[in-house]
Structures are given as C-alpha cells and as structure tokens.
LUMGU-57672 format. One record per residue: x, y, z of N, C-alpha, C in turn; residue in three letters. Coordinates in steps of 0.02 Angstrom, whole numbers, padded with zeros to 5 digits, always signed. Last residue first. Example, Ala and Ser with C-alpha at 12.3 -4.5 7.8 and 13.67 -1.06 7.14 Angstrom:
2
+00642-00112+00354+00684-00053+00357+00645+00002+00394SER+00660-00284+00390+00615-00225+00390+00660-00165+00390ALA
END
This chain:
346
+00101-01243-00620+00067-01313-00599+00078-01369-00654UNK+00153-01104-00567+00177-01143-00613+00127-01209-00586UNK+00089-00918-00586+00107-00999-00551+00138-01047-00589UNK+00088-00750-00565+00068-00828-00595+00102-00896-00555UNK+00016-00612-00596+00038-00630-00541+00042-00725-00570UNK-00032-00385-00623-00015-00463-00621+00000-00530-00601UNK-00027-00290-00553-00073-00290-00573-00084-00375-00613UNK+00021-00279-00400+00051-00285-00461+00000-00292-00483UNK+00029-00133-00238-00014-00211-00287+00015-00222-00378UNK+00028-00007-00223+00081-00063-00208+00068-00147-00229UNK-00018+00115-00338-00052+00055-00302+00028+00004-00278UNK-00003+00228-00423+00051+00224-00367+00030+00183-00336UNK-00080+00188-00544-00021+00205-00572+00037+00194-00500UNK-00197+00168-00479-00177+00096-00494-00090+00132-00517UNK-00268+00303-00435-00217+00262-00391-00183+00199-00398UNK-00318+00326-00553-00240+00358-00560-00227+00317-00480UNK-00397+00226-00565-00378+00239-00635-00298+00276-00605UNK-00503+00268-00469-00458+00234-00465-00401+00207-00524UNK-00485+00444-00396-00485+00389-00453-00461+00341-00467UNK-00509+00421-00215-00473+00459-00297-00503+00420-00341UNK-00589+00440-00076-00567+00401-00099-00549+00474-00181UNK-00598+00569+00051-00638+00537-00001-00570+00508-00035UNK-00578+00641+00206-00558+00619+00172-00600+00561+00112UNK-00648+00749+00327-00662+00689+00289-00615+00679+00244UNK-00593+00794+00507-00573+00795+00416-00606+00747+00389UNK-00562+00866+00660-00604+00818+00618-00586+00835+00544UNK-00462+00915+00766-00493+00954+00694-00493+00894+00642UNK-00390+00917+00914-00413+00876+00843-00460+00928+00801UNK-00257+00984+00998-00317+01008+00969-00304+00960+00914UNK-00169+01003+01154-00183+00975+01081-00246+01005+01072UNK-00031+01071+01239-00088+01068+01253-00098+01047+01169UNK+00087+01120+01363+00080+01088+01294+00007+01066+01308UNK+00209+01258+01443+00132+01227+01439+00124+01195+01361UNK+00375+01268+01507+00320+01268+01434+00237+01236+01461UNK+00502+01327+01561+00448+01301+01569+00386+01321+01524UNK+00668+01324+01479+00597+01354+01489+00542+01298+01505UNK+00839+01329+01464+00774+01276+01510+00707+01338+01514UNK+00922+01398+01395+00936+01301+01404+00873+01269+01437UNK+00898+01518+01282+00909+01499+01354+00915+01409+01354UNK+01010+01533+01132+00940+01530+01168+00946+01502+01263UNK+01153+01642+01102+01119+01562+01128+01066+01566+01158UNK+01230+01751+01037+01176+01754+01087+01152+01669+01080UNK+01400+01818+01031+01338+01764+01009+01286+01750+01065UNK+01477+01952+00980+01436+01929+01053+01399+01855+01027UNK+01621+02056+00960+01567+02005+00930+01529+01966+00973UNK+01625+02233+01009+01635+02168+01010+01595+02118+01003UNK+01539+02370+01008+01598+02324+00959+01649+02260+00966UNK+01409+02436+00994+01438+02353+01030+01485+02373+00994UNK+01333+02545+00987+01395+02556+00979+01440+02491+01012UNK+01191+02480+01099+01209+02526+01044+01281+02539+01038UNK+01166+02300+01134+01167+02371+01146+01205+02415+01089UNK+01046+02220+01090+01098+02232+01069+01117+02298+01083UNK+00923+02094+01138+00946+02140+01143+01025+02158+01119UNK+00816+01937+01127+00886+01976+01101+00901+02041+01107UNK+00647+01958+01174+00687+01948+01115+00753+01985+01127UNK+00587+01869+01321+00612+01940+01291+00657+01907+01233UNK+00464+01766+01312+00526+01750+01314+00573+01818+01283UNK+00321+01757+01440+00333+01779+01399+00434+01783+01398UNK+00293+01587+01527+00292+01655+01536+00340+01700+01469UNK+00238+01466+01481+00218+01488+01523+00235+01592+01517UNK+00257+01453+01281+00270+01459+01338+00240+01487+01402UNK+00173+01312+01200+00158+01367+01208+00212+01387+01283UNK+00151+01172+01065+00167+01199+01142+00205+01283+01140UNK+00035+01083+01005+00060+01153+01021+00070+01151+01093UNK-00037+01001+00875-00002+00982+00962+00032+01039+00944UNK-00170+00923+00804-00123+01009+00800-00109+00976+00877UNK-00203+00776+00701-00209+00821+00757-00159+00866+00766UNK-00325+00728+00567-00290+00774+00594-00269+00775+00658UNK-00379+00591+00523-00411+00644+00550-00324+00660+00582UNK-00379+00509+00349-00352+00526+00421-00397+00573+00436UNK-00375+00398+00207-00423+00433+00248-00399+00434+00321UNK-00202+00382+00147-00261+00379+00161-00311+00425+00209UNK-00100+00507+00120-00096+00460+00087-00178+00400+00125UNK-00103+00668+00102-00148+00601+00119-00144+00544+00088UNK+00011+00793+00131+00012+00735+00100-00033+00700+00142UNK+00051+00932+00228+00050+00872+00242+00004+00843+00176UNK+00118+01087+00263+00083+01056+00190+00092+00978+00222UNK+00104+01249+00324+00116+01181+00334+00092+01155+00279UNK+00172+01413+00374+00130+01362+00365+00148+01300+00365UNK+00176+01560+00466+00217+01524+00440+00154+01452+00429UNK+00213+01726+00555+00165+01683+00502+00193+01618+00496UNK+00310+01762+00652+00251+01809+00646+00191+01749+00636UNK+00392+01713+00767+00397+01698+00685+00340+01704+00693UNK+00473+01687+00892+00483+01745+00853+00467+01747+00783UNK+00487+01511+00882+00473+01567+00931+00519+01648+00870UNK+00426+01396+00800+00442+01448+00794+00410+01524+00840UNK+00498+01239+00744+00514+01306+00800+00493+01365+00761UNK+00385+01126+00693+00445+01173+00686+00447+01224+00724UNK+00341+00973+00585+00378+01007+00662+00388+01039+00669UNK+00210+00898+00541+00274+00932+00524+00278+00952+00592UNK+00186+00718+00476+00185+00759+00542+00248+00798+00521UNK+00075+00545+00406+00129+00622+00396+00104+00666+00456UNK+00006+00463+00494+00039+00447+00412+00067+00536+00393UNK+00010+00373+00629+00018+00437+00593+00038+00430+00515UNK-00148+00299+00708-00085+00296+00680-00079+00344+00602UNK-00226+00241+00842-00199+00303+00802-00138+00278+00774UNK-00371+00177+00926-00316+00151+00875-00299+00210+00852UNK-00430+00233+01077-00424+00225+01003-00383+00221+00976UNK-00461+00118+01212-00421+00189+01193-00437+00182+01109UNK-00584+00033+01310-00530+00014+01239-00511+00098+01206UNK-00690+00038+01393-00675+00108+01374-00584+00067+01342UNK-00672-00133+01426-00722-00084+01422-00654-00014+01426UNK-00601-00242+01296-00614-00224+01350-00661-00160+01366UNK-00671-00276+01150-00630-00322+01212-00619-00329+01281UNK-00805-00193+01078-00718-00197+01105-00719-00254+01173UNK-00926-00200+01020-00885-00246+01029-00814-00236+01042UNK-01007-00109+01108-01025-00174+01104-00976-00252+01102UNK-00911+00008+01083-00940-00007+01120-00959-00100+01127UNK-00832-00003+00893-00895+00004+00937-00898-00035+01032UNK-00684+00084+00881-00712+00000+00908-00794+00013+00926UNK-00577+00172+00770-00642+00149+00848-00686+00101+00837UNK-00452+00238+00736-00483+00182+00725-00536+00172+00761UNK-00394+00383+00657-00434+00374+00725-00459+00292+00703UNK-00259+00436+00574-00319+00405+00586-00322+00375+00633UNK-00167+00615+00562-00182+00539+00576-00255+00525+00573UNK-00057+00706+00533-00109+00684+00503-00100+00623+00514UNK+00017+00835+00642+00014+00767+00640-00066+00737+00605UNK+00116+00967+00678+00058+00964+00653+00064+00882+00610UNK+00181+01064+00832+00179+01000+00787+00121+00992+00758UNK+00268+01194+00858+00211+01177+00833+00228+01119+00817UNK+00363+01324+00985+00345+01253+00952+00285+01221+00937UNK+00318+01424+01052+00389+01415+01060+00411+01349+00976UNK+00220+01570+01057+00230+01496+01035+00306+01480+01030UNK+00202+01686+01179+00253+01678+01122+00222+01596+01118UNK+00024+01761+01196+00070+01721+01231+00127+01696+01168UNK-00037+01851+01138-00028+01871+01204+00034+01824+01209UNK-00047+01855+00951-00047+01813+01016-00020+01854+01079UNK-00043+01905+00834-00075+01943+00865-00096+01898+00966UNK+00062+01823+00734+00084+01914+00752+00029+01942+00820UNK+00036+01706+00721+00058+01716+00797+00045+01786+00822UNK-00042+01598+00600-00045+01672+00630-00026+01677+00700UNK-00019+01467+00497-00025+01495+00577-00022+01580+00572UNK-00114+01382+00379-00062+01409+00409-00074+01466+00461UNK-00121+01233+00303-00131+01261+00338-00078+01301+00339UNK-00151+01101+00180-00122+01148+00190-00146+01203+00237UNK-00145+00936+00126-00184+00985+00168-00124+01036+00190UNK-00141+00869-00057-00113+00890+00008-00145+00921+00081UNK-00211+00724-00118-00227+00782-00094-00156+00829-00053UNK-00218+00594-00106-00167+00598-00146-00165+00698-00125UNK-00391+00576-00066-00328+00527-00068-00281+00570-00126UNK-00491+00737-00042-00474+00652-00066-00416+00640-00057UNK-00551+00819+00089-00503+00815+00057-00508+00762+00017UNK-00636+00955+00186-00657+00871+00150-00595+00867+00083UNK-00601+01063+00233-00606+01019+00256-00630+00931+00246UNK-00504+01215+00190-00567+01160+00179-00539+01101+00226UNK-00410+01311+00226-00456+01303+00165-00525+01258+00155UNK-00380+01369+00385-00374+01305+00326-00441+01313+00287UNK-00278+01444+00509-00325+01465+00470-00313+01372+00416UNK-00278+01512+00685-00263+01440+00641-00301+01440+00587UNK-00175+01631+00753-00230+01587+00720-00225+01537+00682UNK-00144+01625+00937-00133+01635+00875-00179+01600+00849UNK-00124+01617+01082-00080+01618+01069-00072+01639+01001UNK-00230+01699+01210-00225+01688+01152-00161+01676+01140UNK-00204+01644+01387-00232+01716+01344-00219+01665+01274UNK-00186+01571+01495-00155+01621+01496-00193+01656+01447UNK-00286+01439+01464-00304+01478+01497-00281+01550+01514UNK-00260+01467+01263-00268+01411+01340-00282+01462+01388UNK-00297+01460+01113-00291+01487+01161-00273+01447+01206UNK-00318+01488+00947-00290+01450+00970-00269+01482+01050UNK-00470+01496+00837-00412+01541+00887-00381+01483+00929UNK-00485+01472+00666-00486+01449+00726-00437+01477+00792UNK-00567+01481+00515-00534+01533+00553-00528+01487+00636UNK-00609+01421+00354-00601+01426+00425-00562+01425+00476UNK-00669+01473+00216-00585+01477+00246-00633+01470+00326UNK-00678+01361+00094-00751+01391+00122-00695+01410+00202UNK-00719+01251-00063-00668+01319-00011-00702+01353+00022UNK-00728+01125-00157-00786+01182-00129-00715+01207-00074UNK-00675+01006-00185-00662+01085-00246-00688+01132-00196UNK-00754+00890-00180-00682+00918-00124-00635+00983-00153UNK-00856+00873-00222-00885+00878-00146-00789+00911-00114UNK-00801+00872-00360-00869+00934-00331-00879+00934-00251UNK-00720+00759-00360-00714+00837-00368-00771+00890-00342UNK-00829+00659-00328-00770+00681-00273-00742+00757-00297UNK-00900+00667-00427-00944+00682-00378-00877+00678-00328UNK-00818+00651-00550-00870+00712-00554-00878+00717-00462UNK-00781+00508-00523-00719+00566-00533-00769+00644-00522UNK-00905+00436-00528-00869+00452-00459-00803+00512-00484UNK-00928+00457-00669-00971+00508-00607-00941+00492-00535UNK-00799+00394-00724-00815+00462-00720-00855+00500-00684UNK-00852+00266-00681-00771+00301-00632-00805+00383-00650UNK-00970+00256-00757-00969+00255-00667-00899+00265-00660UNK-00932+00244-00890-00960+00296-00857-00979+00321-00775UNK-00848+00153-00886-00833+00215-00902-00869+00264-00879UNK-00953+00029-00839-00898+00062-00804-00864+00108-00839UNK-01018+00055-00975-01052+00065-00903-00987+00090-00858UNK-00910+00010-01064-00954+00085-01065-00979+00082-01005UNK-00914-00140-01021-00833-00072-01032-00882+00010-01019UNK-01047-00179-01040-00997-00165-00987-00965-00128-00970UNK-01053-00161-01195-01104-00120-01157-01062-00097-01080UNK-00883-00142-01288-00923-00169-01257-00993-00151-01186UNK-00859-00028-01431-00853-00049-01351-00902-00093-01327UNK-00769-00049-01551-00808-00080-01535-00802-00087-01469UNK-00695+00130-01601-00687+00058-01558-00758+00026-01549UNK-00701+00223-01663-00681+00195-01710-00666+00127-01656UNK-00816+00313-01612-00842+00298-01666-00785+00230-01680UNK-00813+00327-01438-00788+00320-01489-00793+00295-01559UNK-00936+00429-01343-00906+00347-01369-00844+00364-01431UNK-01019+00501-01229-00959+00509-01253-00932+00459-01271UNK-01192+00531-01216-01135+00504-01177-01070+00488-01225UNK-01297+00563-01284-01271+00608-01224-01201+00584-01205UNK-01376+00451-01263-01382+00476-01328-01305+00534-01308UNK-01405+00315-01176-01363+00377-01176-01337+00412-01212UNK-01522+00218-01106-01475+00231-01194-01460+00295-01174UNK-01557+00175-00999-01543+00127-01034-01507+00145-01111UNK-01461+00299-00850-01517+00264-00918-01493+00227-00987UNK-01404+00213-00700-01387+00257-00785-01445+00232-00829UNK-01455+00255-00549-01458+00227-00617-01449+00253-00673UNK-01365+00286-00400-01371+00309-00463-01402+00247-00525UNK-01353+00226-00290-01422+00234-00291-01445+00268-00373UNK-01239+00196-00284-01247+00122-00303-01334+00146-00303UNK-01154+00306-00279-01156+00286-00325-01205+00212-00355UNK-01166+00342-00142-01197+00407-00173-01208+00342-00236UNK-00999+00311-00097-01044+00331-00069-01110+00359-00134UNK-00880+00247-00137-00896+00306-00167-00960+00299-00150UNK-00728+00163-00103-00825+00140-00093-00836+00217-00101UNK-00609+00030-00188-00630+00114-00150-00716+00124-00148UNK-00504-00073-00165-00560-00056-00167-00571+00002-00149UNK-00353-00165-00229-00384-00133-00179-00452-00094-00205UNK-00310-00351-00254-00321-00282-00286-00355-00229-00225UNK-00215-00490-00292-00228-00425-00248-00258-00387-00285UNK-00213-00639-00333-00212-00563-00360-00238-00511-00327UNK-00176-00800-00312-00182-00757-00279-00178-00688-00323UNK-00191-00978-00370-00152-00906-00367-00206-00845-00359UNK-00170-01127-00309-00224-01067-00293-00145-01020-00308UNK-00197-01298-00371-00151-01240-00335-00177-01188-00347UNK-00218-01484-00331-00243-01421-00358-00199-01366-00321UNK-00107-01615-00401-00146-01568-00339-00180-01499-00360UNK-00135-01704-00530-00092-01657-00484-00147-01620-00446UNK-00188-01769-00625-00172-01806-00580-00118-01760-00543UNK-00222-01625-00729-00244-01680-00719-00167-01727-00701UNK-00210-01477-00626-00193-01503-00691-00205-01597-00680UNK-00316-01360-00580-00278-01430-00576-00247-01446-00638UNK-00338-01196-00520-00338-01246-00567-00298-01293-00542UNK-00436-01015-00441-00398-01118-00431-00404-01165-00489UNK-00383-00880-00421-00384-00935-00461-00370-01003-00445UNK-00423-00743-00350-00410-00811-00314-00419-00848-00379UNK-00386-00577-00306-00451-00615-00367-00407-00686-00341UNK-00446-00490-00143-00402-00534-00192-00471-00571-00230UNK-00459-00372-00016-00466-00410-00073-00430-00434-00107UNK-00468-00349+00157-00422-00362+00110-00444-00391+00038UNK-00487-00276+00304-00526-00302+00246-00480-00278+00171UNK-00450-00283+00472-00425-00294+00411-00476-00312+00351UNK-00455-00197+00624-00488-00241+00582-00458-00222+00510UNK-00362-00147+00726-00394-00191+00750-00455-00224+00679UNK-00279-00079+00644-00236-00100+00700-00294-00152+00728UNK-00317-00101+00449-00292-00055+00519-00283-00091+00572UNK-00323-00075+00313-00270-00109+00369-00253-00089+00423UNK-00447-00090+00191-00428-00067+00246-00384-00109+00292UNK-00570-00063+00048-00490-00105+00067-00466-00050+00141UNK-00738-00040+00106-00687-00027+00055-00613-00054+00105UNK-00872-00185+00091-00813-00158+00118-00761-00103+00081UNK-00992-00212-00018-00940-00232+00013-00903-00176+00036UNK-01127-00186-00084-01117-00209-00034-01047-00215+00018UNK-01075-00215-00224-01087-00149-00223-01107-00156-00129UNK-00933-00316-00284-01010-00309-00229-01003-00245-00230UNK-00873-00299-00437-00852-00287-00375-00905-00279-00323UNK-00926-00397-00583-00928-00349-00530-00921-00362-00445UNK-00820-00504-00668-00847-00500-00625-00865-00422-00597UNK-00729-00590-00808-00761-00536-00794-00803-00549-00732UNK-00606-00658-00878-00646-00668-00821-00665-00602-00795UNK-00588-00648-01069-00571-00644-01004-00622-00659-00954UNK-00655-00742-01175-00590-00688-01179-00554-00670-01109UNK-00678-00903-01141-00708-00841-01145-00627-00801-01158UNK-00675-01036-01157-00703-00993-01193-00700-00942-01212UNK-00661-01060-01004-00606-01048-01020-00609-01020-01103UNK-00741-00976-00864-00759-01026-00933-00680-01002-00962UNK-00744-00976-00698-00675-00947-00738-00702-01003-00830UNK-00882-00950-00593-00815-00976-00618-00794-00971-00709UNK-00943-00851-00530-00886-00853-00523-00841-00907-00541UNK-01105-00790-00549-01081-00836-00564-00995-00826-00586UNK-01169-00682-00402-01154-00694-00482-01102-00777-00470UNK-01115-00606-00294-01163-00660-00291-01166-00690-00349UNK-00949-00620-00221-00991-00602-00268-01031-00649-00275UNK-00904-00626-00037-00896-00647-00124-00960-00633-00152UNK-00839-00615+00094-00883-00581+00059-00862-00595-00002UNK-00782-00714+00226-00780-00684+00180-00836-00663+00147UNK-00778-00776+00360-00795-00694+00356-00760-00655+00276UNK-00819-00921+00442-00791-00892+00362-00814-00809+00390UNK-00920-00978+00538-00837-00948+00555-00805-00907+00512UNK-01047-00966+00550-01021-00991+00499-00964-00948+00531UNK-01138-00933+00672-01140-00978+00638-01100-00998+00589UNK-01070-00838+00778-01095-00823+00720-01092-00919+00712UNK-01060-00703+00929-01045-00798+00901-01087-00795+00818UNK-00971-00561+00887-01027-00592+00897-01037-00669+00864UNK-00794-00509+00931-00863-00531+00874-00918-00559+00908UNK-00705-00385+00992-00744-00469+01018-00821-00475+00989UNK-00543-00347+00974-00620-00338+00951-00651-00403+00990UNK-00421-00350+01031-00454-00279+01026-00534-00275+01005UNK-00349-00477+01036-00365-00410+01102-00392-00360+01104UNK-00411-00510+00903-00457-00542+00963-00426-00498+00999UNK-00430-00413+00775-00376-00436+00813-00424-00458+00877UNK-00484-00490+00620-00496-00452+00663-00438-00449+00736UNK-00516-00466+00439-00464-00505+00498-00496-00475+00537UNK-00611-00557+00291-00612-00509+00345-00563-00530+00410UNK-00587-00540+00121-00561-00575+00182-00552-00538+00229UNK-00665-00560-00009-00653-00506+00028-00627-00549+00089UNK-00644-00617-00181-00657-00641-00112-00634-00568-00063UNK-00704-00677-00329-00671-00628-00314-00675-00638-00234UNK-00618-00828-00416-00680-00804-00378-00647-00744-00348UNK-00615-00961-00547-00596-00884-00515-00652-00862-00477UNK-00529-01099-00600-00605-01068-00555-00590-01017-00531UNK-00519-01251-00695-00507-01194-00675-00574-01144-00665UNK-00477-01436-00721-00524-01370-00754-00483-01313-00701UNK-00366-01493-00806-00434-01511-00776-00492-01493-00779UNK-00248-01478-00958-00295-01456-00886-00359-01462-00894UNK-00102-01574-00977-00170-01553-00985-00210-01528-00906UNK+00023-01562-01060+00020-01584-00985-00086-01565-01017UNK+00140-01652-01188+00111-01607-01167+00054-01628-01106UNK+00213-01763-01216+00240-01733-01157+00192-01674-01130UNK+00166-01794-01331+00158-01856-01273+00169-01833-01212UNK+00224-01725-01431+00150-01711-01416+00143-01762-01328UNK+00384-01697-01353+00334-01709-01412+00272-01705-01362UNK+00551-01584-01340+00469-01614-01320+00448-01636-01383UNK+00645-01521-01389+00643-01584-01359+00594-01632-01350UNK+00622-01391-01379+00620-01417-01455+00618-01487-01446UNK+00498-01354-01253+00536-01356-01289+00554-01384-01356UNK+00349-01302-01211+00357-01371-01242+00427-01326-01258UNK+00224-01231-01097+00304-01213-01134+00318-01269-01145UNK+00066-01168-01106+00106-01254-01098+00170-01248-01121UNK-00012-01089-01034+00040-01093-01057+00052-01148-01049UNK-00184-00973-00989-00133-01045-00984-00083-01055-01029UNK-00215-00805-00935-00186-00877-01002-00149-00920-00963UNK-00332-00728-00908-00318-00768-00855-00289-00803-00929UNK-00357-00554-00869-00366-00596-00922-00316-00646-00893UNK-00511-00498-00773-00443-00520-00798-00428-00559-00841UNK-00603-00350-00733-00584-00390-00781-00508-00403-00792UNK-00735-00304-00620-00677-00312-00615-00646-00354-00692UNK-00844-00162-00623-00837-00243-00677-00739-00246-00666UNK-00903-00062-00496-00874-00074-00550-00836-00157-00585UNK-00962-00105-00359-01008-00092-00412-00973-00107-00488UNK-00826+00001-00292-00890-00052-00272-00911-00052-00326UNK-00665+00010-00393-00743+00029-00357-00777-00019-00356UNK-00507-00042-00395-00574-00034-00421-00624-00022-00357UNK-00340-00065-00438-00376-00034-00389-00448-00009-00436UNK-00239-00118-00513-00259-00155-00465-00308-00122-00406UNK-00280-00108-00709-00254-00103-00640-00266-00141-00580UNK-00365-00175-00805-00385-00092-00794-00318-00087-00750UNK-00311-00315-00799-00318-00262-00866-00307-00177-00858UNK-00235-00401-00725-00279-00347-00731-00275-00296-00766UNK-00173-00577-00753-00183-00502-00758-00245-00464-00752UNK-00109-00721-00713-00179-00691-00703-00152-00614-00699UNK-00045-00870-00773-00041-00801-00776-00115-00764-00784UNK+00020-01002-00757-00040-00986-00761-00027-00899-00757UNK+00101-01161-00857+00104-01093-00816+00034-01045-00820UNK+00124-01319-00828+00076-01270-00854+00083-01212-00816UNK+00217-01467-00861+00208-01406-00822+00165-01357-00861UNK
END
C-alpha cells in the first residue's frame, strides 16, 4: 500500500494568473514485520489543474459543440516530475472565477492520478476556489524591481516573488476601488406621498465586507409599518441561451434584516457579504395614517394598549444594484470551506 498526500501550501483559494503550489508525498508505511520484498512501487503519477463546467439543462440550452468535455486546463506542462520539490502550476489567467449557482457551476480542483504497479489507477481530488481580479492580467511587472520589498535572510524563489507581488497589487487595487465613500441619498415613495430616506455609504463592496444602511422616517407623509432588507444575487441567463423564453432570474438570499418599525424616527441595518450579491429593500408601508397611543390626563387605572389586529398595508420593492469585488486570497483561505489538504491510499 502507498499513501498519497496532496497539500496546498499557500491555502485553498487563489487568483487567475497566480502559481498554484503543491506539495504532493508518497509514503510507503512498512511496519516492523515487513521486509524489503513487501515494499509496493510506483508507476508513475500526474497532476493537472482542471475547471469543471455544470450547467442545468431546464435552465440553460448550450450551443451543439464538438467536444462534450467543458473543462478548462492549463496550457503549460501538467505532469507531476517526482524530482521535483513540489507541483507547481499557474492558475489560467483566462478562466472562470469559482461559482455555484442555480443554473451554472464552475468548480476547480488539483486532480492527481497515480498507479501503483499492477493496480488500477486512482484519482485524488483537491479543491480549491478562484477569484478573478479584473485589471491584473494587463499589468506587467518589470523585469527587476529594485523597489520591491524582499527579505535579505530567505532565498526566494523568482515565482514565489512574482506571486507576492500580484496578491499585493490585487490587495492595493480592491482597497482603492472599495475605500472610496461617496453618501447616496434615496427617497423612498409610492403613489400616497413620501415615506422616508434611504441613505448608504458606497456602493462597490468586497467579500467579507459588511453593508450598512440606514433609514430616515422622521420626515415621511406616510407611517412605515415594516422594513425588510435582503442581500441577494441575481443569476441571468443570456437570451440566446435560456431554455425557455423570458426564463425569470435565479435569486438567492445570502443575508436579510427585518424589523418593525412603526413610530421609529431613524434606525439602521448591517448585512455581511458573504459572496458577490445585488441587494433588494422590500417595504411595506401603511395605506392610511396609524394615530399614536393616547393617554388621558389624571388616568389612574392601569390600561395596556395592544396594537390594532388588522391594517391594510401597501408593499412595494426596490433593487439597488451593488458591485461586489473578490478579497484576499490569503485571508479567504483562513474561512475557505475547502481543506487545504487531501489523500488516498493505493
């Protein structure tokens, strides 16, 4: 028996472009029992990085294609020298970023295939996820970087340094595009009159981010009875290829706050991105204005006031588009649901 163990060094989450690196050991566990006669030998062995495209046939309808496969693999040379210290590859600067949504799936994995001689061959599997940073694959770093930040007491490798320096200008170029504040003001109305304002800081967020809003009623015509505020993503099908004609859009919620508030001047919201969403505000508003509580003067008996049991309400939505940008991937490998490790026995 030969055990195979495939790690990721950096983590399980990398950029287009950036040098994926694992370190792939074979193991021959011999007990005290064993002799040389028992030990197993290997064939050979083959790593390849692979993008695997799903699609859902009720929702999409591909174009006939010649080759059925819908994977994306690196153009470079992908197999696994055993020589070497580890299996190094860059991530296609071409490819897909990692996505699971309701009508298309793009999934990565590092894929090891070895045999062991007169046994079947067996495939281990290493997840990892992808983030696509726009902007980066037109950047060239110059050939010597007098300028650039090394360590006198490590032998870095040219590689290692390149990708140091590409997370960092993607870390530079998502801070700068999602730092900028710029307050926009939105009236929230329907046909009765104004209900209140809708104020938010910005609008281009990254992964891990919070979004924070908050309401203004004090100057509404009409009482708000109830706010729902729901961060979601919009999936859409091109035209061409949805399944059926005018196909609805894929939604699905990844955080939503709730809260009453009739008689409540101000009040805000904090929703969590856990991926790239678009927003939607659902407000419901009452038809006709709801008199506040009265207490007559010199009461002396204890009274409890109970809200009424039945108002007729008007409900009405509002989307408010959002970009969302990928993180570092350095700090999403710390909360990644992917192990960064993974082995076999053959």
């Amino acid at each position: 028996m030969i055990e195979v163990v495939a790690k990721l060094l950096r983590g399980p989450v990398f950029l287009t472009g950036e040098v994926l690196e694992c370190v792939i050991t074979f193991t021959n566990p011999i007990t005290a029992r064993s002799t040389s006669a028992s030990s197993e030998m290997l064939a050979w062995a083959s790593a390849q990085i692979h993008c695997q495209f799903h699609t859902s046939e009720s929702r999409v309808a591909l174009p006939p294609s010649e080759d059925a496969k819908h994977d994306v693999q690196a153009e470079n040379e992908t197999v696994f020298v055993p020589n070497r210290d580890s299996y190094c590859e860059p991530v296609p600067l071409d490819g897909p970023p990692s996505f699971r949504g309701q009508s298309v799936k793009y999934v990565y994995k590092l894929t090891v295939g070895c045999q062991r001689v007169n046994s079947p061959i067996k495939l281990l599997r290493v997840p990892f996820r992808v983030f696509v940073v726009y902007g980066l694959e037109d950047y060239q770093f110059p050939p010597d970087e007098a300028v650039a930040p090394t360590n006198p007491f490590l032998d870095e490798d040219e590689n290692i340094k390149k990708d140091t320096r590409l997370v960092d200008l993607a870390t530079e170029m998502l801070m700068t595009n999602t730092s900028r504040r710029s307050l926009h003001l939105y009236n929230i109305t329907n046909i009765r009159g104004k209900v209140g304002k809708f104020c938010i800081f910005k609008t281009i967020y990254k992964i891990g981010e919070d979004v924070v809003g908050t309401f203004d009623f004090s100057e509404g015509d009409i009482p708000c009875l109830q706010f729902s505020v729901s961060l979601q993503t919009e999936e859409h099908v091109q035209e061409e290829y949805q399944r059926k004609p005018g196909q609805p859009v894929s939604l699905s919620t990844h955080a939503r706050h709730q809260e009453s508030c009739l008689h409540t001047a101000k009040t805000h919201f904090s929703l969590p991105i856990p991926l790239s969403a678009t927003p939607s505000f659902i407000t419901s508003v009452a038809r006709e204005p709801a008199e506040p509580p009265t207490v007559l003067e010199n009461q002396s008996e204890i009274i409890t006031w109970t809200g009424a049991g039945k108002i007729d309400v008007d409900t009405f939505s509002w989307d408010l588009p959002m970009k969302v940008l990928p993180t570092n991937p350095v700090l999403a490998s710390y909360v990644s649901q992917f192990a960064s490790s993974n082995s076999i026995s053959i």
